[in-house]
N, C-alpha and C positions, 0 to 999 in steps of 0.2 A: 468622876465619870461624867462624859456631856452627856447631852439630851440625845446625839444623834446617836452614840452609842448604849443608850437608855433603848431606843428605839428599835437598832438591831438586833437587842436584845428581846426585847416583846416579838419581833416580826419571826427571830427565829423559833423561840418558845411555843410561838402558835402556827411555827411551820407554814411558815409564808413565804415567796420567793420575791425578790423584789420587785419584779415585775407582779405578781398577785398583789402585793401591798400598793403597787403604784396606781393600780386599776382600780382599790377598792376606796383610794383616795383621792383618786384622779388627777395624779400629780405626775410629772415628769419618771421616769426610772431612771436616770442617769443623775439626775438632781438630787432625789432622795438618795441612790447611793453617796453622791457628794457630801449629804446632809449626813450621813450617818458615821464617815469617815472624818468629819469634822471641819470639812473645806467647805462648806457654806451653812450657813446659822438656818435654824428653824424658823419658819414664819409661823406665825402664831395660828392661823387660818389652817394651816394643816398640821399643826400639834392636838388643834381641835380637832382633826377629822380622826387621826389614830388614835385619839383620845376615846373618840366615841367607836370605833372598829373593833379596839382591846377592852373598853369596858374597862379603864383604868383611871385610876385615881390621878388627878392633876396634878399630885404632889410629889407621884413617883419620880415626875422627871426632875425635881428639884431637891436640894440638900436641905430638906426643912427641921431645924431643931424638933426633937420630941415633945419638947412643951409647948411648939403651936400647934402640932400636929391637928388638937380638938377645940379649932378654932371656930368651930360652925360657920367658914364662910363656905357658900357654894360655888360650884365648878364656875359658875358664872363669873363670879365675884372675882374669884384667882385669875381667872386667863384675863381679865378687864386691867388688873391691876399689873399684869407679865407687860402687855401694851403698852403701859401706862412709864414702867419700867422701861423698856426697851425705846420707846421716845426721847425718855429722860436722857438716855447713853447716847442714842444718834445726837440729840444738841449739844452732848459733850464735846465728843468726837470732834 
């Protein structure tokens, strides 16, 4: 499952429309639906912000084996290192 549909997921659960969600991240509505159907990739900047609107764990959006799960790194720590990741894949590319 991707992240955009991680996200439809929470936005429906907490009965949001995507316009409500767009508002309360002040992001695009048309975008985020994109994002969620999986035609444009998440920015980390507003993974952050639904992060903090759902009061959800950073790790939901991602397939983390159970044994790192109690890794004591902070929210901080993981979205620093997704960036960090997601540089690494643009200079692939």
């Amino acid at each position: 499952m991707n992240i955009g549909t991680k996200i439809r997921i929470l936005r429906t659960e907490n009965k949001d429309s995507l316009q409500s969600l767009s508002e309360k991240v002040n992001h695009d509505k048309s975008n985020l639906s994109k994002i969620e159907r999986g035609k444009y990739d998440t920015p980390v900047e507003l993974l952050q912000k639904i992060i903090d609107v759902y009061n959800v764990d950073p790790r939901y959006f991602f397939n983390v084996p159970s044994e790192l799960v109690d890794i004591g790194a902070t929210d901080e720590e993981i979205l620093h290192a997704i960036k960090l990741i997601r540089l690494i894949q643009q200079d692939i590319k």
